[in-house]
One Martini backbone bead per residue (centre of mass of N, CA, C, O) as a GRO file, in nm:
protein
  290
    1UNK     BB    1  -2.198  -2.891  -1.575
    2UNK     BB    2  -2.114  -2.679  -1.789
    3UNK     BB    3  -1.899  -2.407  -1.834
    4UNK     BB    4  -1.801  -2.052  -1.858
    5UNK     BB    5  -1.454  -1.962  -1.821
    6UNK     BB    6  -1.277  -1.722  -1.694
    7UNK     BB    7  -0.891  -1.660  -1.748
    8UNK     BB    8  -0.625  -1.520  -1.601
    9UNK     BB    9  -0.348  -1.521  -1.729
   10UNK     BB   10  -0.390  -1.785  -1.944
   11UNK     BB   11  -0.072  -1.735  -2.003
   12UNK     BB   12   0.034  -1.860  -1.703
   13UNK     BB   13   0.177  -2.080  -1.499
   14UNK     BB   14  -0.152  -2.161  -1.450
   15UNK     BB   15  -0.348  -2.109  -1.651
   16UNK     BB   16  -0.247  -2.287  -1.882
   17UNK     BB   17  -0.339  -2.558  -1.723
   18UNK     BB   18  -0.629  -2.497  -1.658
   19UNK     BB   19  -0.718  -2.421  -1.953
   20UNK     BB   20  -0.656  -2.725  -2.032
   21UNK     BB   21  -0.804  -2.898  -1.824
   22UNK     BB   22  -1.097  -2.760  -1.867
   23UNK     BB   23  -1.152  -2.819  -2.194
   24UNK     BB   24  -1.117  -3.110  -2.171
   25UNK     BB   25  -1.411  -3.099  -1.956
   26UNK     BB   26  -1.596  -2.917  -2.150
   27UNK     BB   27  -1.546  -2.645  -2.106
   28UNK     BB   28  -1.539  -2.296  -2.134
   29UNK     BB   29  -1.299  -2.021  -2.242
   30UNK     BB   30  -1.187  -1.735  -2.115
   31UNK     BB   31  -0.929  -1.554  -2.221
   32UNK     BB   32  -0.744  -1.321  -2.021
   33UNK     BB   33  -0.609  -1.003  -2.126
   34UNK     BB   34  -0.454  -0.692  -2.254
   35UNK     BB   35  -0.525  -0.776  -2.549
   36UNK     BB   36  -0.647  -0.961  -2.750
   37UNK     BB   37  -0.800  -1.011  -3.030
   38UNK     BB   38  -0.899  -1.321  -3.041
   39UNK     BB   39  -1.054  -1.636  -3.022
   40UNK     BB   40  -0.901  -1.705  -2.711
   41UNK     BB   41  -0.941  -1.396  -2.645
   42UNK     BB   42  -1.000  -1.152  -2.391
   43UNK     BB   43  -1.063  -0.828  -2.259
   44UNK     BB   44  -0.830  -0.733  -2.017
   45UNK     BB   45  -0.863  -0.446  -1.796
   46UNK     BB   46  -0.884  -0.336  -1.472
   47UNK     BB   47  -0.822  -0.008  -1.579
   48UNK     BB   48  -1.080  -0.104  -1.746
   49UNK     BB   49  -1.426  -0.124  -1.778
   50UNK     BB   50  -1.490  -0.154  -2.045
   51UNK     BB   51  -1.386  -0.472  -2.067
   52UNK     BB   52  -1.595  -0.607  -1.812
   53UNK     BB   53  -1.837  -0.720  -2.062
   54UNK     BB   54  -1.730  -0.933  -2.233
   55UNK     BB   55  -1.576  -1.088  -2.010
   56UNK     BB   56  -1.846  -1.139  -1.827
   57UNK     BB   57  -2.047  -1.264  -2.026
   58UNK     BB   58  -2.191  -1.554  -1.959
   59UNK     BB   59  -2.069  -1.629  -1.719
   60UNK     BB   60  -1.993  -1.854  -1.399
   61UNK     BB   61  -1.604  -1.801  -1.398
   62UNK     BB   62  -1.335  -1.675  -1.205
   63UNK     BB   63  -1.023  -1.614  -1.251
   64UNK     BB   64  -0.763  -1.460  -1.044
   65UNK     BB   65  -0.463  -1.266  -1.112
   66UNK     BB   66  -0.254  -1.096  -0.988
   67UNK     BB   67  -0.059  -0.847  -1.066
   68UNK     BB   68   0.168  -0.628  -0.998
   69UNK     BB   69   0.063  -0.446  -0.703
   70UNK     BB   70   0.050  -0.271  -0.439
   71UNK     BB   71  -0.269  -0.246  -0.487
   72UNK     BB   72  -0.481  -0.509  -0.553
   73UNK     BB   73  -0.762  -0.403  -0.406
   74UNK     BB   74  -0.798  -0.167  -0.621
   75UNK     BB   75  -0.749  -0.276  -0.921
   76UNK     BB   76  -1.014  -0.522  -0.874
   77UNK     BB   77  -1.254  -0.428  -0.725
   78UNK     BB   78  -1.432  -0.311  -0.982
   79UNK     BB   79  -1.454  -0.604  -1.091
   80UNK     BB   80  -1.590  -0.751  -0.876
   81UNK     BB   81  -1.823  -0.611  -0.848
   82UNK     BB   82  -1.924  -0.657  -1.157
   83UNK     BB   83  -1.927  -0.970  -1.063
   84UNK     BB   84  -2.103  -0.952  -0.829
   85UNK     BB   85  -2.369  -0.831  -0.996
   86UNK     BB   86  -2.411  -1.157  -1.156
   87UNK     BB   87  -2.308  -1.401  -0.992
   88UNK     BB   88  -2.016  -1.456  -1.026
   89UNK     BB   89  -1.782  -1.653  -0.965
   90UNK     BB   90  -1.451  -1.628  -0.745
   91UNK     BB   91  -1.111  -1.711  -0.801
   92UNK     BB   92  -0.835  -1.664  -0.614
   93UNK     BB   93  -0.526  -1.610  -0.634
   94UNK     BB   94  -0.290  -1.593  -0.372
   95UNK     BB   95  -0.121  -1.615  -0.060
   96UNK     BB   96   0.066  -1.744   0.160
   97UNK     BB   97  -0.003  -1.576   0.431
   98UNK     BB   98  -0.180  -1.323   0.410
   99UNK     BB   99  -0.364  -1.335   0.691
  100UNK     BB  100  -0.173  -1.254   0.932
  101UNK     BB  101  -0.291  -0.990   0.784
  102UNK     BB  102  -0.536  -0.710   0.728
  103UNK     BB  103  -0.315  -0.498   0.566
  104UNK     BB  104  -0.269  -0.645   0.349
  105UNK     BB  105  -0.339  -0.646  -0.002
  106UNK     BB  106  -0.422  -0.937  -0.050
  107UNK     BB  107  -0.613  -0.948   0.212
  108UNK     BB  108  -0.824  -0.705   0.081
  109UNK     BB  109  -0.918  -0.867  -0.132
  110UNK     BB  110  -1.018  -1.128  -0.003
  111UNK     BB  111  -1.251  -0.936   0.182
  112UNK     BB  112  -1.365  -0.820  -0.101
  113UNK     BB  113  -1.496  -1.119  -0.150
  114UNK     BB  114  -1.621  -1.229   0.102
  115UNK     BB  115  -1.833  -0.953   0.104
  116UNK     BB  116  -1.954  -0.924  -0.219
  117UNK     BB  117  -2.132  -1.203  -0.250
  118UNK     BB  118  -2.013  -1.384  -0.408
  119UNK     BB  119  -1.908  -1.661  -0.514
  120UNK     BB  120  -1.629  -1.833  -0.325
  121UNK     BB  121  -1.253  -1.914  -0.384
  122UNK     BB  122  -0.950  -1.926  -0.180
  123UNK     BB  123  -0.606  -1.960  -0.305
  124UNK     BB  124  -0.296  -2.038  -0.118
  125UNK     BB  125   0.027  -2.050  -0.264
  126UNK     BB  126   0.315  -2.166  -0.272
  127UNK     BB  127   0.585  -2.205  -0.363
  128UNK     BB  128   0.701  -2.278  -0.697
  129UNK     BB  129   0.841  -2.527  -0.880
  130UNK     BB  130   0.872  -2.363  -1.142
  131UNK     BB  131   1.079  -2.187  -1.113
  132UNK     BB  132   1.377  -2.381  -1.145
  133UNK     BB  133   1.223  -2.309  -1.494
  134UNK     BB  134   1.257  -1.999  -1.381
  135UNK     BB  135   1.383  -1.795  -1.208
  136UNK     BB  136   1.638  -1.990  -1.149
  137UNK     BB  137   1.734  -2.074  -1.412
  138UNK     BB  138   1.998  -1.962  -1.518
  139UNK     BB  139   2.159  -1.994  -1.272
  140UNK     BB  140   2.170  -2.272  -1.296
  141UNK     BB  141   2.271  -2.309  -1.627
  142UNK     BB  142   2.508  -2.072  -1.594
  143UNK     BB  143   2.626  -2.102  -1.259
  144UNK     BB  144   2.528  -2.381  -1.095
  145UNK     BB  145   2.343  -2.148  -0.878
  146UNK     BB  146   2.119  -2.114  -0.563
  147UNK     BB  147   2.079  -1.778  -0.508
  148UNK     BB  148   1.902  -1.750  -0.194
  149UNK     BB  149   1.752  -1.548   0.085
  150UNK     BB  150   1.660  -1.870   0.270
  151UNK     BB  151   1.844  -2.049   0.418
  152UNK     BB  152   1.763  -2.300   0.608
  153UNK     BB  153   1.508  -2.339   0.515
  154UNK     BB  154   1.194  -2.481   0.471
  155UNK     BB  155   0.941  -2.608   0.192
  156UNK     BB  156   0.629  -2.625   0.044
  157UNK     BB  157   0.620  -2.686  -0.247
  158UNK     BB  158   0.451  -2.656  -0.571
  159UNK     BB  159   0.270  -2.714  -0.808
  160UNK     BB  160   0.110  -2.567  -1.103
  161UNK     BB  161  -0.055  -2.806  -1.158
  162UNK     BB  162  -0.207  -2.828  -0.853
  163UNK     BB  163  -0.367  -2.564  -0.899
  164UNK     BB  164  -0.495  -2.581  -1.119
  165UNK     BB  165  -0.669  -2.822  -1.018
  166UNK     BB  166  -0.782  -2.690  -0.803
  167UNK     BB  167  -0.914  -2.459  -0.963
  168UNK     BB  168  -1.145  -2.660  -1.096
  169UNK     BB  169  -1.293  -2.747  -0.888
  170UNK     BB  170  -1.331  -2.494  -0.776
  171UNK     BB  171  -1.515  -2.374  -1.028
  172UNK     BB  172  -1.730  -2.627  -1.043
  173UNK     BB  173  -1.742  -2.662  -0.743
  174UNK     BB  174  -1.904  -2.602  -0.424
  175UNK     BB  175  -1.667  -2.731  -0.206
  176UNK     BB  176  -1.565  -2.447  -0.188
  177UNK     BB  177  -1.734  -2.217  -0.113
  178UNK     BB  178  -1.635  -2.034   0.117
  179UNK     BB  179  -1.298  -2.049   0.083
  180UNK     BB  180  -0.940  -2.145   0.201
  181UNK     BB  181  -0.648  -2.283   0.050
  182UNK     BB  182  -0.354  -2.388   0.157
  183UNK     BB  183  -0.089  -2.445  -0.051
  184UNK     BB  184   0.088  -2.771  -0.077
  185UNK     BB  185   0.283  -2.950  -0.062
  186UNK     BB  186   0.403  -3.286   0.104
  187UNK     BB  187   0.690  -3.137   0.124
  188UNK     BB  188   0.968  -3.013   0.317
  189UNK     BB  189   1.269  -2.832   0.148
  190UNK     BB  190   1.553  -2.751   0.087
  191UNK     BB  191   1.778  -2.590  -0.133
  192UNK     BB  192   1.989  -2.800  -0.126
  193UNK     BB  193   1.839  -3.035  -0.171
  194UNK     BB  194   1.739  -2.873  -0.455
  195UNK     BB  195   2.009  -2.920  -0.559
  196UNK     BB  196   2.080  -3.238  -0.556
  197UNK     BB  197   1.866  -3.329  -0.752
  198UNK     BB  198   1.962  -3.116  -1.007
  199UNK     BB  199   2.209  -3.280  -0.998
  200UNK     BB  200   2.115  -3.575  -1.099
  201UNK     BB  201   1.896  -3.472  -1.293
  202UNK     BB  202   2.123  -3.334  -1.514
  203UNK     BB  203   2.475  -3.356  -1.457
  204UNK     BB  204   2.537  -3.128  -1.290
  205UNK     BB  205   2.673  -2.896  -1.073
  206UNK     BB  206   2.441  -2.777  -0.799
  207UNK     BB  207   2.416  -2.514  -0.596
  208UNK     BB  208   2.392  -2.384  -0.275
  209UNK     BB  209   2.349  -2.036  -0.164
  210UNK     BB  210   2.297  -1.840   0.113
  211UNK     BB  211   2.232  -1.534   0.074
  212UNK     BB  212   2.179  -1.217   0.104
  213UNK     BB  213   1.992  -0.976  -0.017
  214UNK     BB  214   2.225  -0.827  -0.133
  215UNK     BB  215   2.362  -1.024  -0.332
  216UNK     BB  216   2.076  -1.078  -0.426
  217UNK     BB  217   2.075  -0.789  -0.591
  218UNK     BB  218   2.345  -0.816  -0.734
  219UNK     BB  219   2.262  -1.081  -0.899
  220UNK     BB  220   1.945  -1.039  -1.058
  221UNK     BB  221   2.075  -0.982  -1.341
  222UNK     BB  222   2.211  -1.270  -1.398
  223UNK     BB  223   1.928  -1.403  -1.327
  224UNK     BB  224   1.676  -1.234  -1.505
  225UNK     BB  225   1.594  -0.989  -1.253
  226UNK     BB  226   1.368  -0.798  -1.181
  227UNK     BB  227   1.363  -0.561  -0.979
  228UNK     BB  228   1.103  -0.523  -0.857
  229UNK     BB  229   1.049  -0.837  -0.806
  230UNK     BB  230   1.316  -0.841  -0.594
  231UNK     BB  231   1.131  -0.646  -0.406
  232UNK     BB  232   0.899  -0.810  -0.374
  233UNK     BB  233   1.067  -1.071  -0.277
  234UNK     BB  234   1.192  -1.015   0.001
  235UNK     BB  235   0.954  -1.048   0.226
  236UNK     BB  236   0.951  -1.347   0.174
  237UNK     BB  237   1.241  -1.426   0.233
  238UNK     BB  238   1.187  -1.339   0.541
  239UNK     BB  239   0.934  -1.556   0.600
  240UNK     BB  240   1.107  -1.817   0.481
  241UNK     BB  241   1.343  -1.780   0.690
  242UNK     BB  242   1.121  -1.787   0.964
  243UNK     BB  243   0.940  -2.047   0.850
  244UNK     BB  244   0.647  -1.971   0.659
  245UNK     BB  245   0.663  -2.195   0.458
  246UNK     BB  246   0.687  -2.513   0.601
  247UNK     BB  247   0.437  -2.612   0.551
  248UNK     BB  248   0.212  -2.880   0.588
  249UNK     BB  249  -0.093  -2.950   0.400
  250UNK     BB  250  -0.426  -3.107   0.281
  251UNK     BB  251  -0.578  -2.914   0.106
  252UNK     BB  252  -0.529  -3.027  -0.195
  253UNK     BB  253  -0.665  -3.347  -0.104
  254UNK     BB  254  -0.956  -3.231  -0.037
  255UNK     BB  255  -1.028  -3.142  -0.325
  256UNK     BB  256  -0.862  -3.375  -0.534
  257UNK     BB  257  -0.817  -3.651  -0.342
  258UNK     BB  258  -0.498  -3.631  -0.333
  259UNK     BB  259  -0.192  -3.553  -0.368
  260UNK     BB  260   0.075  -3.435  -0.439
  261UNK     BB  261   0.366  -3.324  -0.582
  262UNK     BB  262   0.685  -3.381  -0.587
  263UNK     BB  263   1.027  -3.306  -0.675
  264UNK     BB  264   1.022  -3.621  -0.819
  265UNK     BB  265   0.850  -3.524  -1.014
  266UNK     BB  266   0.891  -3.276  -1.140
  267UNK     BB  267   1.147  -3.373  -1.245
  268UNK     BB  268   1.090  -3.588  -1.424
  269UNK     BB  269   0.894  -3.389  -1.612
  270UNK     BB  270   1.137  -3.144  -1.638
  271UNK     BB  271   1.460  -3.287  -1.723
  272UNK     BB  272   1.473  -3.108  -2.020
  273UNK     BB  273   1.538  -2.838  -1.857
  274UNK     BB  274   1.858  -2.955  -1.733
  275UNK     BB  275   2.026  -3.036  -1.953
  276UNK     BB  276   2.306  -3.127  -2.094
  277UNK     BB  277   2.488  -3.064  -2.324
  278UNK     BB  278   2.686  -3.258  -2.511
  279UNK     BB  279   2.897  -3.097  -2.531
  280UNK     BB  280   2.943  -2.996  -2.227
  281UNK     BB  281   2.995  -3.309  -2.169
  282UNK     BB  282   3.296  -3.310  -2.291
  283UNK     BB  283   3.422  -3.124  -2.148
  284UNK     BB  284   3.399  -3.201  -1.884
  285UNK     BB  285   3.549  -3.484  -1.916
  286UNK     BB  286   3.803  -3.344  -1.982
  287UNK     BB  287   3.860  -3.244  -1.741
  288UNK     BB  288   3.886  -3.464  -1.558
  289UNK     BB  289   4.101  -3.601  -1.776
  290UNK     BB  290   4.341  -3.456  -1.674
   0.00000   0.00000   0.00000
């Protein structure tokens, strides 16, 4: 039965594949924004309830992305209610390992939707092979180097394409309902591992730097990233480090019934976005045959 599904910040890294994914299967699509205003977004903007009445009306499921928020779980806290007194399913995108501790506040939302009444299913995606072509692009292209806090550890990156997939499933299917699932890669690889793949497929050469903290926030000007998320990220790569990432789950191809994407799938479909300009690849060669 196909259903109309309210998606949160749907033009952003998972959104915008989500939107794209539903739409395709047949189902109705409100993207929220806090602009709306036009045929294919509506307003919605958590501090402000009178927005969540256009937002939820008609609705069967809602997905949820957290925005940058010290305490996201008093920020969506009046949303879930209101989306709970309707009997609307709430498909939450969580963080790996939030679980751990339930003073952390992206735990105290999971356990205010677990609690609501609401048919529900929370979605904890590890780090996203997306970043390489988001947060870490610069560095990679304008100075060669994967200059990260995250020491020797590996990851089991997540393509945010399979996190779309997982959350269609979560949203149309019982399946996942009362569930939490913890979305990983199918390989855990260090950042050197990747560093080496993006020297292969792009041309150029890019090297992984294990940075300390301070490094790290004085070079995150350079990175084209904001001081906010810079501190945001700190404590992520804390537990980065302490190998807290490295776990590979097979909950996304229970969800999906496949494997997840690797890096060298990422890479593959991604490869036109660390192309070496042309231009520049007869400096390098000019430069070698000196």
């Amino acid at each position: 039965m196909f259903k109309t599904i309210l998606v949160a910040a749907g033009a952003g890294t998972v959104g915008q594949h989500l939107a794209n994914r539903l739409l395709i299967a047949g189902h109705s699509v409100k993207i929220g924004t806090r602009r709306g205003g036009d045929a294919n977004t509506v307003l919605l903007d958590y501090s402000q309830a009178p927005t969540f009445e256009a937002a939820l009306a008609g609705t069967d499921a809602a997905y949820l992305v957290v925005p940058t928020s010290a305490e996201p779980h008093l920020l969506l806290g009046p949303f879930v209610e209101a989306a709970a007194r309707r009997g609307i399913k709430l498909v939450l995108q969580s963080a790996l390992g939030v679980d751990a501790n339930d003073a952390i506040p992206l735990r105290q939302l999971e356990r205010q939707i677990e609690s609501s009444g609401a048919p529900y299913a929370i979605l904890r995606p590890n780090w996203f092979l997306d970043n390489f072509h988001g947060r870490w692009h610069p560095g990679i292209m304008e100075l060669g180097r994967l200059a990260l806090p995250a020491g020797d550890a590996t990851t089991s990156l997540i393509d945010a394409r399979d996190i779309a997939e997982a959350a269609a499933v979560a949203l149309t299917q019982a399946v996942a309902d009362g569930r939490a699932f913890n979305l990983t890669g199918p390989d855990s690889l260090g950042y050197a591992e990747a560093a080496a793949a993006l020297s292969a497929i792009s041309g150029r050469t890019v090297t992984y730097e294990g940075v300390d903290e301070a490094q790290f926030k004085r070079e995150s000007g350079r990175m084209k990233l904001a001081p906010a998320l810079v501190e945001q990220m700190l404590p992520i790569f804390t537990a980065t480090r302490a190998g807290h990432f490295s776990q590979v789950t097979d909950d996304f191809s229970q969800l999906t019934g496949r494997p997840g994407r690797r890096l060298v799938d990422y890479l593959a479909d991604n490869a036109w976005r660390f192309a070496v300009p042309v231009a520049q690849n007869e400096v390098q060669r000019a430069a070698v045959s000196r």
